[in-house]
C-alpha positions as CSV (number, residue, x, y, z in Angstrom):
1,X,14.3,23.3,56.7
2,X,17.3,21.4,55.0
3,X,16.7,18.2,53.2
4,X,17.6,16.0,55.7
5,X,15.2,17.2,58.1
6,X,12.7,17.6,55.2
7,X,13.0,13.7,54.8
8,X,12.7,13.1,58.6
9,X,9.5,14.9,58.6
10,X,7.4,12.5,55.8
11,X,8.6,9.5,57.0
12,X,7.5,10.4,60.8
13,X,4.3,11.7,59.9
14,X,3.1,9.6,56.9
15,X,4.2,6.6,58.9
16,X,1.7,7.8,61.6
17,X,-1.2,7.6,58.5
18,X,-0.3,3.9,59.0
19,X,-1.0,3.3,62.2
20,X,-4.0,0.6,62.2
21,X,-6.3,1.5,59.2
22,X,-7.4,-0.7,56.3
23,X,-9.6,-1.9,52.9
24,X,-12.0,0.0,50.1
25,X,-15.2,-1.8,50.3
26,X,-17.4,-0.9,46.8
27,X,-19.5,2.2,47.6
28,X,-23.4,1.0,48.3
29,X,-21.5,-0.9,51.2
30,X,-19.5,1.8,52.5
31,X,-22.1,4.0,52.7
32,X,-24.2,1.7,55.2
33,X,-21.3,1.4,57.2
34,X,-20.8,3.6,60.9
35,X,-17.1,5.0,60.9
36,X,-16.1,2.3,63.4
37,X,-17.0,0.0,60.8
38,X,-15.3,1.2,57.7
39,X,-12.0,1.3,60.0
40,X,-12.5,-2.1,61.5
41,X,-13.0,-3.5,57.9
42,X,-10.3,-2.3,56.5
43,X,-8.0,-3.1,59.0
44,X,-8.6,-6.8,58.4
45,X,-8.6,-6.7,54.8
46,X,-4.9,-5.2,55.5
47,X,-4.0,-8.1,58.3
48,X,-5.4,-11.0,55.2
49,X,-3.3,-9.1,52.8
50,X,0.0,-9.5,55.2
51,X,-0.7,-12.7,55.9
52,X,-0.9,-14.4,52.3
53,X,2.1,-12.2,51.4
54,X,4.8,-12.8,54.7
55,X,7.4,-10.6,56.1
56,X,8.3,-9.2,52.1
57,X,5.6,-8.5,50.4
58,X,6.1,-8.5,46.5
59,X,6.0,-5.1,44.1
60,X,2.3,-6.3,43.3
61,X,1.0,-6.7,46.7
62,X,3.2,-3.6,48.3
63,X,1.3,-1.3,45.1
64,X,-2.5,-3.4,46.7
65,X,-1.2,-2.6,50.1
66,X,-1.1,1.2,49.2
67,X,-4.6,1.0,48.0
68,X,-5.9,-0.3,50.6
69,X,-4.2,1.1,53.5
70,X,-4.6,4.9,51.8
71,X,-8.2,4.3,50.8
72,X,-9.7,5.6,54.2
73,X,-8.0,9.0,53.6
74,X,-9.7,11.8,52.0
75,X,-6.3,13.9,50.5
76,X,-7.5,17.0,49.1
77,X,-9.3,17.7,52.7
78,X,-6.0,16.4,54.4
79,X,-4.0,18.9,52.1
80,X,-6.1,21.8,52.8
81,X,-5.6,21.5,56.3
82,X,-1.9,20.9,56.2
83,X,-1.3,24.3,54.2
84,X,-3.5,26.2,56.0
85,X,-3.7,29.9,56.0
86,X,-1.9,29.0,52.7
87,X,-4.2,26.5,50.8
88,X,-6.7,30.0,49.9
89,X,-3.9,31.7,48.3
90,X,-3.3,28.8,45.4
91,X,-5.0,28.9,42.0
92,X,-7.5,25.2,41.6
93,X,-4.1,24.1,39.5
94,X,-1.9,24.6,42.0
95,X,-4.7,22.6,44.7
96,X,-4.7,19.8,42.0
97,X,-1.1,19.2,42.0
98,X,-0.3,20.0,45.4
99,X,-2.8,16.9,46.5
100,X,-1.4,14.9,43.9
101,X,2.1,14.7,45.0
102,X,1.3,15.1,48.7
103,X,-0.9,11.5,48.2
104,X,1.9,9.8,46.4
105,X,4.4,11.0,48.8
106,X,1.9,9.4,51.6
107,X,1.2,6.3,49.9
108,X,4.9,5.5,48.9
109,X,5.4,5.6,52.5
110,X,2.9,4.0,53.9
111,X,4.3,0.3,52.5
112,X,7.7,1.3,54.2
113,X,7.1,-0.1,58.1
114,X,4.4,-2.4,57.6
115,X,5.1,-3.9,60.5
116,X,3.4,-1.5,62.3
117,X,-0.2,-3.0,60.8
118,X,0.7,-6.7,62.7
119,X,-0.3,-5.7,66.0
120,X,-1.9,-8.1,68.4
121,X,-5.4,-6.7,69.0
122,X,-7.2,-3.6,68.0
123,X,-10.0,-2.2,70.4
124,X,-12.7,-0.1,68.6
125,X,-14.3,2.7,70.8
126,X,-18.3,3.5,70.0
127,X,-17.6,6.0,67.7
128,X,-19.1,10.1,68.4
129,X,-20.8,11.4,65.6
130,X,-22.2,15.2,64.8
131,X,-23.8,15.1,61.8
132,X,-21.4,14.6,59.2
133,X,-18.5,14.9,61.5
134,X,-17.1,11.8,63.4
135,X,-14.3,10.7,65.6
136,X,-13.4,7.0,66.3
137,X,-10.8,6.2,69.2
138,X,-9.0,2.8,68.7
139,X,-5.7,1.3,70.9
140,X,-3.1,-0.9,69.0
141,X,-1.7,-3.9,71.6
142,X,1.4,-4.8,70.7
143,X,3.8,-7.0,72.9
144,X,2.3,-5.3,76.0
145,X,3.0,-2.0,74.6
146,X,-0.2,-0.1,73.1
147,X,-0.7,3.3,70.7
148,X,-4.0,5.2,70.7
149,X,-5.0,6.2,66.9
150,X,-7.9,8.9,66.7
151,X,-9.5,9.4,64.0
152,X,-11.2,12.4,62.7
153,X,-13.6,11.5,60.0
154,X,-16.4,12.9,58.0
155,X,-18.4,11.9,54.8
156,X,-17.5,12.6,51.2
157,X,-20.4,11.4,49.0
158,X,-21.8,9.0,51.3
159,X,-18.8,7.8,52.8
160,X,-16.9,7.9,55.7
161,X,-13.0,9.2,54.7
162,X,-10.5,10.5,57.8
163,X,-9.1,13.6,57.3
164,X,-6.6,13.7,60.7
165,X,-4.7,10.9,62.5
166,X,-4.4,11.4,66.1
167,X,-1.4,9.2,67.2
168,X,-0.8,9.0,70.9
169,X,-2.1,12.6,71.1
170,X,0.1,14.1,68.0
171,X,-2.2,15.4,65.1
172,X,-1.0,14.9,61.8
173,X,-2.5,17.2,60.5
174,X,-1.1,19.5,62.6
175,X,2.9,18.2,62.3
176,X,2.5,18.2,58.6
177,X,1.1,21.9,59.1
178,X,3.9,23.4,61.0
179,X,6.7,21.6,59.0
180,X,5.1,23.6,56.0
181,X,5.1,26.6,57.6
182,X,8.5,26.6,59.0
183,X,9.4,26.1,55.2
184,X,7.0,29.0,53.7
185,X,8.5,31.3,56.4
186,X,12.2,30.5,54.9
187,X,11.0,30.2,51.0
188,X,8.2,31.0,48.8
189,X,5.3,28.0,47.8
190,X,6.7,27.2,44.4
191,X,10.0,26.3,45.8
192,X,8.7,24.2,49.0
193,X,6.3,22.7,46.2
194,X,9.5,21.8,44.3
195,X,11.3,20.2,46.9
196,X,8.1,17.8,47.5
197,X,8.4,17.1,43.5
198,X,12.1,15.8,43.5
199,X,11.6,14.2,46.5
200,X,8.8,12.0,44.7
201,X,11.1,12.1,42.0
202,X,14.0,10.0,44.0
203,X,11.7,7.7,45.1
204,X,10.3,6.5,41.8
């Protein structure tokens, strides 16, 4: 995949990890919320955010913004799924980095179309749960125009982090995970792993 197309692909699919999702709550109270709950909370703790700051947010709020909007996500469980039948053949080290850089990747772009989080109403499905395992189906209304976000969600020490985004039936778990592929069927890992470094690099 050439670098151009390499580009195309983050900012598609981290700008789908955007769609409608919000705030870190401390932990007792995350872990008495249902799934619908954490998303629904965090969502307006992203809307007061916009709000105070307008249409361009400063370095300060854009850096709160990332907190907030990433804090939903569990990474390392996101990465695993991404690499797939490759995420068994990496040492711990290689894990470690690989998540680091793929959340900083996400999180830079996440502050890049905010627009996308100033949608009209939100509509919160009951939320289906098995066991630890949960799926929450919301609908973004914007100007007559609506997106369905899915999330797939389970708990990591008591709370409730999403692993997938389902936007309008595309998984992003799934478009990360064949991008990655089509690049570890042309190259080896260390040089696909290198091309996600330097693109963090030219963003810093």
């Amino acid at each position: 995949m050439n670098r151009k197309t390499n580009t195309i692909v983050f900012s598609l699919t981290a700008s789908l990890l955007l769609v409608p999702a919000l705030p870190a709550l401390d932990q007792r109270a995350a872990m008495d919320q249902s799934p619908v709950e954490v998303i629904r909370a965090r969502n307006r703790a992203v809307t007061q955010i916009l709000d105070r700051s307008g249409d361009e947010p400063n370095e300060q709020t854009r850096e709160q913004l990332k907190d907030v909007i990433n804090s939903v996500m569990d990474f390392r469980e996101l990465s695993r799924r991404a690499l797939g039948k490759h995420w068994n053949g990496r040492t711990e080290q290689e894990k470690a980095e690989f998540v680091d850089v793929f959340e900083q990747l996400i999180r830079n772009s996440s502050v890049k179309k905010l627009s996308i989080y100033r949608a009209d109403s939100v509509t919160y499905d009951e939320p289906t749960i098995t066991g630890d395992d949960a799926r929450v189906r919301t609908a973004a209304y914007k100007d007559r125009k609506s997106v369905e976000i899915v999330y797939e969600m389970h708990t990591v020490d008591g709370e409730w982090k999403a692993y997938d985004l389902v936007i309008d039936g595309a998984s992003t778990v799934r478009t990360y995970r064949d991008s990655f592929y089509r690049q570890l069927a042309k190259s080896s890992y260390p040089e696909m792993y290198a091309k996600l470094v330097r693109k963090l690099n030219e963003e810093q």
